[in-house]
N, CA, C and O atoms as a printed pandas DataFrame, in Angstrom:
     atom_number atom_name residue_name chain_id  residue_number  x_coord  y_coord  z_coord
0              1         N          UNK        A               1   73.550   94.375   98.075
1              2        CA          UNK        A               1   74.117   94.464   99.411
2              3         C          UNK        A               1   73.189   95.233  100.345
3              4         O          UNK        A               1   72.677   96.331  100.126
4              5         N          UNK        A               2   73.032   94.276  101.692
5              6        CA          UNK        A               2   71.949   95.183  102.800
6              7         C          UNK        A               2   72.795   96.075  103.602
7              8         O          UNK        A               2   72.130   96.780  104.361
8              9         N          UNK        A               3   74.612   96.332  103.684
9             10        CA          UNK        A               3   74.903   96.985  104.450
10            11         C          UNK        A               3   74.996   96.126  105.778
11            12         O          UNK        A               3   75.587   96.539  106.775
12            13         N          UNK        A               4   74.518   95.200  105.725
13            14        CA          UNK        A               4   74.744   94.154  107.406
14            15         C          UNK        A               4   75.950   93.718  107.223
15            16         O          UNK        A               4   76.429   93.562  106.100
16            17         N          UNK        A               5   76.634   93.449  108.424
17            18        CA          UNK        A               5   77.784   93.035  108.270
18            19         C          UNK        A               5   78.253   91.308  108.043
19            20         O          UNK        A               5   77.627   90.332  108.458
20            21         N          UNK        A               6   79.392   91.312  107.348
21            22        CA          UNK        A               6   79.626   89.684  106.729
22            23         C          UNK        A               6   79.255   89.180  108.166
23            24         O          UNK        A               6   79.057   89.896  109.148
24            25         N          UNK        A               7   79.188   87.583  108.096
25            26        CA          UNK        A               7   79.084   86.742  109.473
26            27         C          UNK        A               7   79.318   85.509  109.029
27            28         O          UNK        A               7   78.714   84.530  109.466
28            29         N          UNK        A               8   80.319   85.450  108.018
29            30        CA          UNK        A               8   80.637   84.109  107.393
30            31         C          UNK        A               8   82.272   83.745  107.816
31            32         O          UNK        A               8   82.933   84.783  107.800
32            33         N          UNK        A               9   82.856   82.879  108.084
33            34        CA          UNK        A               9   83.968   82.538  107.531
34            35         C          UNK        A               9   85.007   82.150  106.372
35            36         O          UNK        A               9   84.723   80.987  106.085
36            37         N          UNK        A              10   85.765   82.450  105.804
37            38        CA          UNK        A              10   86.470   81.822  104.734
38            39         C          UNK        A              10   86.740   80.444  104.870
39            40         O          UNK        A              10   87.495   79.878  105.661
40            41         N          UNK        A              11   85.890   79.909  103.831
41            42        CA          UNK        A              11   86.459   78.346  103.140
42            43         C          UNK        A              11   87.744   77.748  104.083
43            44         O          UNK        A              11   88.590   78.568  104.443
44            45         N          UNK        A              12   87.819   77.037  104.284
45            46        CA          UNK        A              12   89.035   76.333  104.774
46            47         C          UNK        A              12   89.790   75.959  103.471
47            48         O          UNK        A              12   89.298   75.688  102.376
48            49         N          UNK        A              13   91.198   76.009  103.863
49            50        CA          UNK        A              13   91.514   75.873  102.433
50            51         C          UNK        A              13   91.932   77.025  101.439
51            52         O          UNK        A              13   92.827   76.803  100.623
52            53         N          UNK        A              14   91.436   77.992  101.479
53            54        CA          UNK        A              14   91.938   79.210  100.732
54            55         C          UNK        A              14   92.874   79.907  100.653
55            56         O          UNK        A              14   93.241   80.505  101.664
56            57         N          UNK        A              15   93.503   80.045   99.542
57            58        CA          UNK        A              15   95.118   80.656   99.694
58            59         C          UNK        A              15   94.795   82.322   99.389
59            60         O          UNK        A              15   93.776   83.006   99.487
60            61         N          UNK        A              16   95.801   82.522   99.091
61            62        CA          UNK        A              16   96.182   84.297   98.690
62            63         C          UNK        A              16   95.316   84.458   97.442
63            64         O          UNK        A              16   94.556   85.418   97.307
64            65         N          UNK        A              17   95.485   83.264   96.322
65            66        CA          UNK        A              17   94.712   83.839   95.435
66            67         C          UNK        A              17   93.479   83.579   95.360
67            68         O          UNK        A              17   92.782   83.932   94.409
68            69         N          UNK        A              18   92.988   82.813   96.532
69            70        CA          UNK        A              18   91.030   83.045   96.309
70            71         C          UNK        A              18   90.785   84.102   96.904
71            72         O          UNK        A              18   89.761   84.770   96.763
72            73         N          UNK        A              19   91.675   84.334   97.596
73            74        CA          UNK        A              19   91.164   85.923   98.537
74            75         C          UNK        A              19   91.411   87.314   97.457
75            76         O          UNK        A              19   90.836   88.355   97.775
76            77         N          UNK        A              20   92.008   87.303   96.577
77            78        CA          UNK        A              20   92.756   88.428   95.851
78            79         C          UNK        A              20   91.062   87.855   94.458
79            80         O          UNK        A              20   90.294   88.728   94.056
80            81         N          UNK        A              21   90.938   86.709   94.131
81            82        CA          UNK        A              21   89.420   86.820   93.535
82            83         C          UNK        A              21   88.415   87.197   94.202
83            84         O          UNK        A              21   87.456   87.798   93.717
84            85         N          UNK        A              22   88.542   86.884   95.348
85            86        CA          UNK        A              22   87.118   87.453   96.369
86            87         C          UNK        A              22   87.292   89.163   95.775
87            88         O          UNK        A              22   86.647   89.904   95.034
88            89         N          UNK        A              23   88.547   89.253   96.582
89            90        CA          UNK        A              23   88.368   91.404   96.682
90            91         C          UNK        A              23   88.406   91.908   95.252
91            92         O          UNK        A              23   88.176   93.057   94.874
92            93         N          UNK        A              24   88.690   91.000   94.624
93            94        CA          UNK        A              24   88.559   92.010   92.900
94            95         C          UNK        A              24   86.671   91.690   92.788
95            96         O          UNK        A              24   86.038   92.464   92.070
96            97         N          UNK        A              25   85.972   90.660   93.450
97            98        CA          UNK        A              25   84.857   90.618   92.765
98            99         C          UNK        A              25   84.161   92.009   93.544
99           100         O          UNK        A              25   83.529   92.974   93.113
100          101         N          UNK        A              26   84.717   91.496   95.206
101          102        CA          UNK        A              26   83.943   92.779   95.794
102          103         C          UNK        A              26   83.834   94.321   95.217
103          104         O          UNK        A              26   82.920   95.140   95.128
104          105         N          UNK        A              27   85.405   94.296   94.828
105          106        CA          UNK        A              27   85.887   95.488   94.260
106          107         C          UNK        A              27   84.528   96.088   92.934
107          108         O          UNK        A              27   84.006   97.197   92.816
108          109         N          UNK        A              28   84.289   94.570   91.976
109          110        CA          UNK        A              28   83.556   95.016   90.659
110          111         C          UNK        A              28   82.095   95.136   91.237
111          112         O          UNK        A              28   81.180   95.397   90.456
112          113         N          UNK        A              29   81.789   94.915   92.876
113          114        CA          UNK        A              29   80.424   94.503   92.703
114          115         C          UNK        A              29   79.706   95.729   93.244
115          116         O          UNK        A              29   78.477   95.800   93.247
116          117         N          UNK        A              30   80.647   96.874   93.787
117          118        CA          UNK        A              30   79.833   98.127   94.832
118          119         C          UNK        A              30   79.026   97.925   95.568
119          120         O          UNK        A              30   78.519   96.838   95.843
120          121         N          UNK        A              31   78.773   99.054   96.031
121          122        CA          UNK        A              31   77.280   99.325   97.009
122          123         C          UNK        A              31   77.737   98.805   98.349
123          124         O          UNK        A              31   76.936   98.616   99.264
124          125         N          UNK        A              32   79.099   98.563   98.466
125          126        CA          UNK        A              32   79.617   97.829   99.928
126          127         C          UNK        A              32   79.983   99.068  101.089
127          128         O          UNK        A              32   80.643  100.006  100.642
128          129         N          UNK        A              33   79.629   99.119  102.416
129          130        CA          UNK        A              33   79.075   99.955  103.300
130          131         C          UNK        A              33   80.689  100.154  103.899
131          132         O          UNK        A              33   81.547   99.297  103.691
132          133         N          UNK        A              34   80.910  101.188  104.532
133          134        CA          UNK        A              34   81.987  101.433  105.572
134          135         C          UNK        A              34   82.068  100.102  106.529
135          136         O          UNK        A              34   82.955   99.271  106.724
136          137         N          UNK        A              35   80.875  100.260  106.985
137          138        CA          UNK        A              35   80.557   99.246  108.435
138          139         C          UNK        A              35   80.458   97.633  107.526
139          140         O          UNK        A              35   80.439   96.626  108.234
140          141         N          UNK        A              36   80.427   97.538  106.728
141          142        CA          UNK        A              36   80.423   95.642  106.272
142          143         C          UNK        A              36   81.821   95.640  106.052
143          144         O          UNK        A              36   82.424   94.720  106.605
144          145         N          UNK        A              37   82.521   96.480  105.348
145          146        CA          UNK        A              37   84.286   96.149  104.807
146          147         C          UNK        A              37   84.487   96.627  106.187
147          148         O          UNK        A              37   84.949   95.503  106.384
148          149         N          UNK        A              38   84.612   97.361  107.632
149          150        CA          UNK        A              38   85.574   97.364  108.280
150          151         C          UNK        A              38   84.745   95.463  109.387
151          152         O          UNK        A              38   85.365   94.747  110.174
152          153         N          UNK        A              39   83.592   95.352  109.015
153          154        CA          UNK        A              39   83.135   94.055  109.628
154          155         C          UNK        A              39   84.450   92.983  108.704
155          156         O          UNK        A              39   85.036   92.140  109.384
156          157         N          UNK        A              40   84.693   93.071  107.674
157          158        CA          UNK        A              40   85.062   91.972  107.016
158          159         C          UNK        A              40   86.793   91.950  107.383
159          160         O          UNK        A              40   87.532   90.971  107.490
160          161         N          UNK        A              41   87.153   93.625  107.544
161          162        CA          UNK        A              41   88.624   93.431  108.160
162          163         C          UNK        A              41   88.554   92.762  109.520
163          164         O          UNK        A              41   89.260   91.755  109.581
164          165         N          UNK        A              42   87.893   93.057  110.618
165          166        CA          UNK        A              42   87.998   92.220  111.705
166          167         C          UNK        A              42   87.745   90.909  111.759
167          168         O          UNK        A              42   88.134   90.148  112.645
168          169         N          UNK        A              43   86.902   90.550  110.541
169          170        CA          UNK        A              43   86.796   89.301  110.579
170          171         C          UNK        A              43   88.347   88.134  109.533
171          172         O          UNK        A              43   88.796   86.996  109.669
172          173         N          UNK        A              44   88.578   89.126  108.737
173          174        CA          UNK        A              44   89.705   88.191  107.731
174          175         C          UNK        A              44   91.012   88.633  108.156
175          176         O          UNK        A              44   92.025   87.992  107.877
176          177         N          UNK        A              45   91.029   89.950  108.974
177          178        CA          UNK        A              45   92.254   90.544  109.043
178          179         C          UNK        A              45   93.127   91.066  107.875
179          180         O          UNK        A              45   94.339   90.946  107.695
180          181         N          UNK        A              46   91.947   91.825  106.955
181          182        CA          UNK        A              46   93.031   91.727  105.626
182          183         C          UNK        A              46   93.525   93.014  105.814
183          184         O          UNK        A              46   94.035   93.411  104.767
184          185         N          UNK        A              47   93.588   93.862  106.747
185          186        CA          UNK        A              47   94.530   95.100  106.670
186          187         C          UNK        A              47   96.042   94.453  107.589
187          188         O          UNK        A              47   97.149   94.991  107.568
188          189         N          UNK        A              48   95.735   93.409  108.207
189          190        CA          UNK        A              48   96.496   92.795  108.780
190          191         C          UNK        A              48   97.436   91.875  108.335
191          192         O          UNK        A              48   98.096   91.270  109.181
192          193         N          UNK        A              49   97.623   91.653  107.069
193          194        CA          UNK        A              49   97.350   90.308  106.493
194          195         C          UNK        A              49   99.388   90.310  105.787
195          196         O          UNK        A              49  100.252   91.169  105.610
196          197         N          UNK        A              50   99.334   89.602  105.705
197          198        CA          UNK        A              50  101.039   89.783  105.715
198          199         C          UNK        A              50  101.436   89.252  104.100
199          200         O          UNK        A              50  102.607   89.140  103.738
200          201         N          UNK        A              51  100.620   89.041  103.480
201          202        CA          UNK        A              51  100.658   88.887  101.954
202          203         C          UNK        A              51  100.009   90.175  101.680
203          204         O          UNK        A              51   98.950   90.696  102.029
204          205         N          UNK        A              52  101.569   90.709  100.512
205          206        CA          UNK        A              52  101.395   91.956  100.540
206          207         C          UNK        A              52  100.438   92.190   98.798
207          208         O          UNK        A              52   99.966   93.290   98.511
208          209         N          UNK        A              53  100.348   91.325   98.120
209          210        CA          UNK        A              53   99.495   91.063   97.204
210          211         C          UNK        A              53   97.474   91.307   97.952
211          212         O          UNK        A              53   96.481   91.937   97.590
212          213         N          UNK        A              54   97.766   90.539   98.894
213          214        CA          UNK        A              54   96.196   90.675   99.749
214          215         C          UNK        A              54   95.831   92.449  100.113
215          216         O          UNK        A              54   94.850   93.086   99.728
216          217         N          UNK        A              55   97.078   92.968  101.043
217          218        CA          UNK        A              55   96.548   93.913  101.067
218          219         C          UNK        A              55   96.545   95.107  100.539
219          220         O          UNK        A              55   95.860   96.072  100.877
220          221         N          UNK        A              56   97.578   95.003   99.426
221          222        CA          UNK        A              56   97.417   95.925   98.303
222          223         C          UNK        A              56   95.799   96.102   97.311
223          224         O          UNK        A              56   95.437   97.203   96.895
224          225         N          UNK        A              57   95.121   95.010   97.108
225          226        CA          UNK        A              57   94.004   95.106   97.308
226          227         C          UNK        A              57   93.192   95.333   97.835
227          228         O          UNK        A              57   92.351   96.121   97.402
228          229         N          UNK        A              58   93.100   94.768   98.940
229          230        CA          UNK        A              58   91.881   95.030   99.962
230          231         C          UNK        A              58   92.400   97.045  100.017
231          232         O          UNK        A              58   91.617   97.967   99.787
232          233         N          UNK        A              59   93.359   97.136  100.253
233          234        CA          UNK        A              59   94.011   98.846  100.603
234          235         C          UNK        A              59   92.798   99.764   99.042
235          236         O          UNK        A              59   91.705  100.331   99.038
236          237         N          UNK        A              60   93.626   99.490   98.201
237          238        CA          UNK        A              60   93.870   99.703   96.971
238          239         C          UNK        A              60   91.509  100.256   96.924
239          240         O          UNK        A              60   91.002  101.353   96.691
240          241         N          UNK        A              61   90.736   98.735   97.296
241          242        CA          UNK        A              61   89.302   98.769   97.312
242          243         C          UNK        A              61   88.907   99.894   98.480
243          244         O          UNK        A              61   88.232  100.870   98.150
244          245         N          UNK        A              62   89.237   99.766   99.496
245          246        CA          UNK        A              62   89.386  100.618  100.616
246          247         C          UNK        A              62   89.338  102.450  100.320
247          248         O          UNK        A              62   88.671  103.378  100.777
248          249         N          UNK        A              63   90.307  102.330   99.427
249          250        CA          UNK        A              63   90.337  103.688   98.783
250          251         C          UNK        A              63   89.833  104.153   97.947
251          252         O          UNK        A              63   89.736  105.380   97.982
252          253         N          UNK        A              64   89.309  103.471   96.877
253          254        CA          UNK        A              64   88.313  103.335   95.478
254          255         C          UNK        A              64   87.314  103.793   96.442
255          256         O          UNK        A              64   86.836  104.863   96.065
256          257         N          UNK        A              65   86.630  103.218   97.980
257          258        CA          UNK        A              65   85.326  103.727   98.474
258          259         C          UNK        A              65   85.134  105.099   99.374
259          260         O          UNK        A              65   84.126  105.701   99.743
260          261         N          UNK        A              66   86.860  105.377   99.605
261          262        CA          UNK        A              66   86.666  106.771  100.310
262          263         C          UNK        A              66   86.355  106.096  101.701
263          264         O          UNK        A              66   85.418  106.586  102.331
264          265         N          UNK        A              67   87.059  104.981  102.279
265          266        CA          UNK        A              67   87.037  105.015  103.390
266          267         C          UNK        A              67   88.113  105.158  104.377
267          268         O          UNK        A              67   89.034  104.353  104.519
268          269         N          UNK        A              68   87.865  106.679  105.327
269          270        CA          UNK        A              68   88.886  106.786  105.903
270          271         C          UNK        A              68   89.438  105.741  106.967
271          272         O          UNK        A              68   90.535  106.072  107.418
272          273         N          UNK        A              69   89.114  104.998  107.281
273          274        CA          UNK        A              69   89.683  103.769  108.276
274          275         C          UNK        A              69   90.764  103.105  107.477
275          276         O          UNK        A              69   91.287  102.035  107.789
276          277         N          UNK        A              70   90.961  103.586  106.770
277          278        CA          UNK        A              70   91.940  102.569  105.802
278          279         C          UNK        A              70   92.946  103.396  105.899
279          280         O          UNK        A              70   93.801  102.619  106.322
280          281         N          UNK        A              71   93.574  104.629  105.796
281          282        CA          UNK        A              71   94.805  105.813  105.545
282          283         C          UNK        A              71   95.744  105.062  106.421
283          284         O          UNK        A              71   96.762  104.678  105.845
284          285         N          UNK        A              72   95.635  104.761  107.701
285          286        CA          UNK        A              72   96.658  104.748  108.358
286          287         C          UNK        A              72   97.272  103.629  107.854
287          288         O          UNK        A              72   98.450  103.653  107.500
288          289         N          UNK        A              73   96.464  102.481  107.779
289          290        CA          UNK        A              73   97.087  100.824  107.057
290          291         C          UNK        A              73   97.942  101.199  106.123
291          292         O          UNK        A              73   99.160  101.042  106.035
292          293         N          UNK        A              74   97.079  101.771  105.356
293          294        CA          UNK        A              74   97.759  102.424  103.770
294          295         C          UNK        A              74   99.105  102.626  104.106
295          296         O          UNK        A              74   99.980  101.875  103.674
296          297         N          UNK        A              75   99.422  103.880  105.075
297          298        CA          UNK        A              75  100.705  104.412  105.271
298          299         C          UNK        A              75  101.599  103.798  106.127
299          300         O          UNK        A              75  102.770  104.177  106.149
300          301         N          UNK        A              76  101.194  102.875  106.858
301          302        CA          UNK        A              76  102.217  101.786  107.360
302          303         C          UNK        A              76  102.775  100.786  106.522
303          304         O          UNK        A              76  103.809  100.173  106.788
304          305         N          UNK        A              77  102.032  100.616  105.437
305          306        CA          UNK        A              77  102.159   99.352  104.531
306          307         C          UNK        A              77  103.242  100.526  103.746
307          308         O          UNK        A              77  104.412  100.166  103.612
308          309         N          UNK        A              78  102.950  101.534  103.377
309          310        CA          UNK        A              78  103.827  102.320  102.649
310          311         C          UNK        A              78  105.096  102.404  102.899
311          312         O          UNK        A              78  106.034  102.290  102.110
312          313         N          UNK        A              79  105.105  102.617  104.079
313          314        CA          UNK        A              79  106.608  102.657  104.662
314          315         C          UNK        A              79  107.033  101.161  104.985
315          316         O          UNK        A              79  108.244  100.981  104.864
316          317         N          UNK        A              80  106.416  100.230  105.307
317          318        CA          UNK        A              80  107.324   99.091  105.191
318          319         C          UNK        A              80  107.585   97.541  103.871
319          320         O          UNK        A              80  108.010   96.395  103.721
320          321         N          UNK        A              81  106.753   99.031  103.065
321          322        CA          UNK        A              81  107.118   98.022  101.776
322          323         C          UNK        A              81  107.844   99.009  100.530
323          324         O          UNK        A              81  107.476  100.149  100.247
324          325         N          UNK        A              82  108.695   98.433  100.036
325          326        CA          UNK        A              82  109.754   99.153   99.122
326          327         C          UNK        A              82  109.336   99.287   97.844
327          328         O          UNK        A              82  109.382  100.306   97.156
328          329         N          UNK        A              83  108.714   97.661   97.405
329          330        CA          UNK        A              83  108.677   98.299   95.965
330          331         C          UNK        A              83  107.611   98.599   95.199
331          332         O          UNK        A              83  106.482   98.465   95.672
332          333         N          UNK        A              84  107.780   99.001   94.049
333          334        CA          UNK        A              84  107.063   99.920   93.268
334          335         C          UNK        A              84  106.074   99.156   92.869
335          336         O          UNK        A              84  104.964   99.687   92.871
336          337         N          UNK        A              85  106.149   98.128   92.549
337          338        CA          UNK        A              85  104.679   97.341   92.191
338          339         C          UNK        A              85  103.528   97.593   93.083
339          340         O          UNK        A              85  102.344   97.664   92.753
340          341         N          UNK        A              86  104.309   97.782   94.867
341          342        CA          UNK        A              86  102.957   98.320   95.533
342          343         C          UNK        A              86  102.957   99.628   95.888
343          344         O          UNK        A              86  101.921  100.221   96.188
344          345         N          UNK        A              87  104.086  100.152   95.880
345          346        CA          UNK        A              87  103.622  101.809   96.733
346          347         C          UNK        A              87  103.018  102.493   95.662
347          348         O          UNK        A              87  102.115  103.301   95.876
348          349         N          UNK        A              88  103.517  102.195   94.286
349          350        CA          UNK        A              88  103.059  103.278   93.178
350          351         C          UNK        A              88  101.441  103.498   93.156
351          352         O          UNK        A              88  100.764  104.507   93.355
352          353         N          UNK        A              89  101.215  102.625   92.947
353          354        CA          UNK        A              89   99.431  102.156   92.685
354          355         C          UNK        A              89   98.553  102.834   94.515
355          356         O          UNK        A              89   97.428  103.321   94.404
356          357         N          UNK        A              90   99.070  102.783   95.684
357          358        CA          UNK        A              90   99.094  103.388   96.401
358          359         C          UNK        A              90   99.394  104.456   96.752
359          360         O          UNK        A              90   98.920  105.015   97.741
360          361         N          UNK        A              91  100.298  104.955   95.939
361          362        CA          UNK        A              91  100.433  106.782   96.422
362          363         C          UNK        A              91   99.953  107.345   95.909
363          364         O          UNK        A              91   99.690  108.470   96.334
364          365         N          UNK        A              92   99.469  106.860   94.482
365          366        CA          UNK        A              92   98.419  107.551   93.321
366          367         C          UNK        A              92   97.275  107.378   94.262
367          368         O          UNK        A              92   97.167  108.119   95.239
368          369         N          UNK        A              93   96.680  106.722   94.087
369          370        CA          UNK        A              93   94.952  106.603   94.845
370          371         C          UNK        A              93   95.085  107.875   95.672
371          372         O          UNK        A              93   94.750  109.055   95.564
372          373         N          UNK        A              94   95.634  107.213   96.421
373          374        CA          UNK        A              94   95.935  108.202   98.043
374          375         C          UNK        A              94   95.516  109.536   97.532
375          376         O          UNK        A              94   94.437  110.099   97.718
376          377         N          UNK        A              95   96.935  110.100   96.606
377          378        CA          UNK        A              95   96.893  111.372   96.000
378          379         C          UNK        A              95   96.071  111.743   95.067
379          380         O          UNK        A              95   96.053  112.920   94.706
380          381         N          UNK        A              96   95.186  110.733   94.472
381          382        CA          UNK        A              96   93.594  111.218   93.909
382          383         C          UNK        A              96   92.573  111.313   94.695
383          384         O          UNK        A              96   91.468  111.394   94.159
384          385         N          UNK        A              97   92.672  111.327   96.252
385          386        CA          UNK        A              97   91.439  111.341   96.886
386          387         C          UNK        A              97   91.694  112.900   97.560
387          388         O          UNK        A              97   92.641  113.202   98.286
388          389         N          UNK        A              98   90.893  113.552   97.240
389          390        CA          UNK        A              98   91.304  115.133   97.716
390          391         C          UNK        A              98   91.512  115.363   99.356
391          392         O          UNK        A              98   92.436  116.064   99.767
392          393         N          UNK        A              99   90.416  114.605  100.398
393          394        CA          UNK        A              99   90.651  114.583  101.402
394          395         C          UNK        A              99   91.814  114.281  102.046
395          396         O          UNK        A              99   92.250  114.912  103.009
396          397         N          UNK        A             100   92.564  112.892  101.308
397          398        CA          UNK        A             100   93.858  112.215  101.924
398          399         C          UNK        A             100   95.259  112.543  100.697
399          400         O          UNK        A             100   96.203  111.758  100.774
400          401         N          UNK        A             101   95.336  113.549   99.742
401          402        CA          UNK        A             101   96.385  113.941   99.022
402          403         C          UNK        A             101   97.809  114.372  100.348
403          404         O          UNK        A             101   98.954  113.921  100.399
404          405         N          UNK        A             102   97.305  115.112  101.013
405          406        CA          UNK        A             102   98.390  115.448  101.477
406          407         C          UNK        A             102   99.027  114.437  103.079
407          408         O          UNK        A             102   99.671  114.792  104.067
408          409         N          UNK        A             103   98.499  113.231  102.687
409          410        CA          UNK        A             103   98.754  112.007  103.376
410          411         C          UNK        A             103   99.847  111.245  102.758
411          412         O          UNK        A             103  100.936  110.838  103.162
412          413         N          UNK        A             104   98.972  111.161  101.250
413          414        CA          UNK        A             104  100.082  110.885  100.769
414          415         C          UNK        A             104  101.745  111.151  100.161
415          416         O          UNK        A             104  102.521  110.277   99.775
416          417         N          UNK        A             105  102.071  113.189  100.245
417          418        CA          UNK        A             105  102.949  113.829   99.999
418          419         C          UNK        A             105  103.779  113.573  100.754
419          420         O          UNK        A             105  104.945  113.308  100.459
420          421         N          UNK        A             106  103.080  113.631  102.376
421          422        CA          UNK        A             106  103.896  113.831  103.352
422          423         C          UNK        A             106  104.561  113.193  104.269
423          424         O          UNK        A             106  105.383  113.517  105.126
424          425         N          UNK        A             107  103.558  111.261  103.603
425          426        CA          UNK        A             107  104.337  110.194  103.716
426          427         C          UNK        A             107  105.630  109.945  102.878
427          428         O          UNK        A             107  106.536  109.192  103.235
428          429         N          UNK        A             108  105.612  110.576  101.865
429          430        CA          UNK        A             108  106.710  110.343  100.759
430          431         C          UNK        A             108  107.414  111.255  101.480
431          432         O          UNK        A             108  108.348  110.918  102.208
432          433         N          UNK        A             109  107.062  112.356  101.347
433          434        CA          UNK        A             109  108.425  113.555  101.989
434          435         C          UNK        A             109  108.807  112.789  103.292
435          436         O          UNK        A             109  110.014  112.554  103.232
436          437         N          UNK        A             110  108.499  112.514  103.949
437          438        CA          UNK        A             110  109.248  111.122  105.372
438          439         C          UNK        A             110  109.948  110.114  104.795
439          440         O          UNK        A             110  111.083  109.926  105.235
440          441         N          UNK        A             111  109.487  109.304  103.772
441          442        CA          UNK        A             111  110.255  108.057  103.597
442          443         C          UNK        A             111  110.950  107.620  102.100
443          444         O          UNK        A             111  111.363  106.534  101.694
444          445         N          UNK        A             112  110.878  109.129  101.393
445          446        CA          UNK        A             112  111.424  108.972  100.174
446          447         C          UNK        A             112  113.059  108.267  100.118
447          448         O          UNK        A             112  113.430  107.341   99.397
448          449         N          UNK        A             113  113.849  109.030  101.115
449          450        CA          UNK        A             113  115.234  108.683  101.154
450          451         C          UNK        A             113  115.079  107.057  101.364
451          452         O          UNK        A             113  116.162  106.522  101.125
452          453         N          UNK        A             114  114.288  106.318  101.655
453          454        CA          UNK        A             114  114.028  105.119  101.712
454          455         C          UNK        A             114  113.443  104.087  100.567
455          456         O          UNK        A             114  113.208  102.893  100.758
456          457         N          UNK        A             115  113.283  104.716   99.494
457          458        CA          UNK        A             115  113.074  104.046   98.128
458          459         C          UNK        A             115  114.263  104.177   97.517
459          460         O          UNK        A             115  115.211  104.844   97.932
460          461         N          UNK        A             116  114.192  103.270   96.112
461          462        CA          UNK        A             116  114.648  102.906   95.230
462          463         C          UNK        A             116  115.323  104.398   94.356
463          464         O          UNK        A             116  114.521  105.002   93.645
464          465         N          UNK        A             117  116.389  104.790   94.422
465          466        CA          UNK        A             117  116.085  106.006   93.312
466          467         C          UNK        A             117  114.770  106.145   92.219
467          468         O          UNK        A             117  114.053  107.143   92.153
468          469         N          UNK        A             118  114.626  104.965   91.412
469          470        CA          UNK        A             118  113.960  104.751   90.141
470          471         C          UNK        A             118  112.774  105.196   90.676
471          472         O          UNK        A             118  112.322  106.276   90.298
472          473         N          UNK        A             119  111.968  104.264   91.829
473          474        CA          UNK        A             119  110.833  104.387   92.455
474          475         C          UNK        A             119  110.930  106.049   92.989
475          476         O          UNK        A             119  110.126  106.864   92.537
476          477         N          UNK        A             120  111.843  106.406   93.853
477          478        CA          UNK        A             120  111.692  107.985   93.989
478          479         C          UNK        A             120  111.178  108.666   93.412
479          480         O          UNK        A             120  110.227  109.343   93.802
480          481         N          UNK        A             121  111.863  108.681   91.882
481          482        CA          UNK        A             121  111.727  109.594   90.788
482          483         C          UNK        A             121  110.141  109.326   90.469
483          484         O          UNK        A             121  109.346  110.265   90.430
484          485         N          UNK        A             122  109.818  108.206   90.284
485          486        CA          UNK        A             122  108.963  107.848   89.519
486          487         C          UNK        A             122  107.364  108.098   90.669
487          488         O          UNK        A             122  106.255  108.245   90.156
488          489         N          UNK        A             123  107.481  108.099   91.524
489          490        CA          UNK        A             123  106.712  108.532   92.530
490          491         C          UNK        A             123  106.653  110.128   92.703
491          492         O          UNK        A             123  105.504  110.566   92.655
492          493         N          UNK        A             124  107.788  111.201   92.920
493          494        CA          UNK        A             124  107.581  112.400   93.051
494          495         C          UNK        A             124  107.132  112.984   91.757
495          496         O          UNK        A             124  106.719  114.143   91.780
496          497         N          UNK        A             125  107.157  112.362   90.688
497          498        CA          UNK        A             125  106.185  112.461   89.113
498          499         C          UNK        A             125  104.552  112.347   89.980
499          500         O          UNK        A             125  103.626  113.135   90.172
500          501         N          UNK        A             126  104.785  111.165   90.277
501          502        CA          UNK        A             126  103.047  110.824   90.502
502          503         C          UNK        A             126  102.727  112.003   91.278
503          504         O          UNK        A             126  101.658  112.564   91.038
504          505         N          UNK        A             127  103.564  112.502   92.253
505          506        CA          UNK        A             127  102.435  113.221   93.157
506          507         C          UNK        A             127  103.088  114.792   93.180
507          508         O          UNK        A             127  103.388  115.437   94.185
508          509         N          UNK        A             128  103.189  115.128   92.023
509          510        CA          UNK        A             128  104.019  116.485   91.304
510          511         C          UNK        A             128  104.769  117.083   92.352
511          512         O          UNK        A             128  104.424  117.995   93.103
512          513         N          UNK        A             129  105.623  116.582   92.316
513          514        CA          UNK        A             129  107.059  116.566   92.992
514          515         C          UNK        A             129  108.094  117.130   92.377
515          516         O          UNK        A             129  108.573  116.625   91.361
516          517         N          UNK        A             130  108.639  118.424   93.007
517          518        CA          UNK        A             130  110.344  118.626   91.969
518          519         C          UNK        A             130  110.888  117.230   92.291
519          520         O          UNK        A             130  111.979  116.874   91.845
């Protein structure tokens, strides 16, 4: 990777799951720049993207690189998605990145009364929570 930004379009034709193979390859392939992944969100819209499989990934890679342009997506997607298949895997990251831990506490302390009991519990574990 040169760090230039994408200037391609997606295939015509591509559903949720060529895009969810694209970002796992990007994901395995590194060396990808702040400035090419926020080039590739304006260009695919995947922080935008309303398949919540898409941007649990793209989020999920976003955070694996320590890029802060991503927190806020993160925490909107947090609060308007309920279940545990995606917030869990998201509040962990969050709360393993030392800079954005208390992003992720203090989104939960806001919108806990808004989960699942099970998910509650099982979330204030993740992010050592009485």
């Amino acid at each position: 990777p040169t760090g230039e930004p994408a200037d391609c379009e997606l295939p015509d034709g591509w559903r949720h799951r060529h895009m969810l193979v694209f970002l796992g390859a990007l994901s395995a392939a590194g060396g990808l720049s702040e400035k090419r992944l926020k080039r590739m969100d304006e260009l695919y819209g995947l922080s935008a993207s309303k398949n919540a499989e898409v941007r649990l990934k793209w989020q999920r890679l976003c955070i694996k690189l320590r890029l802060p342009f991503i927190v806020p997506h993160v925490v909107e997607f947090l609060k308007a998605q309920g279940r545990m298949k995606f917030v869990r895997p998201l509040y962990r990251d969050l709360f393993a990145w030392p800079e954005q831990a208390h992003v992720a506490t203090s989104t939960f302390d806001e919108w806990k009364a808004n989960y699942h009991p099970i998910a509650r519990k099982m979330l204030a574990t993740d992010l050592k929570q009485p």
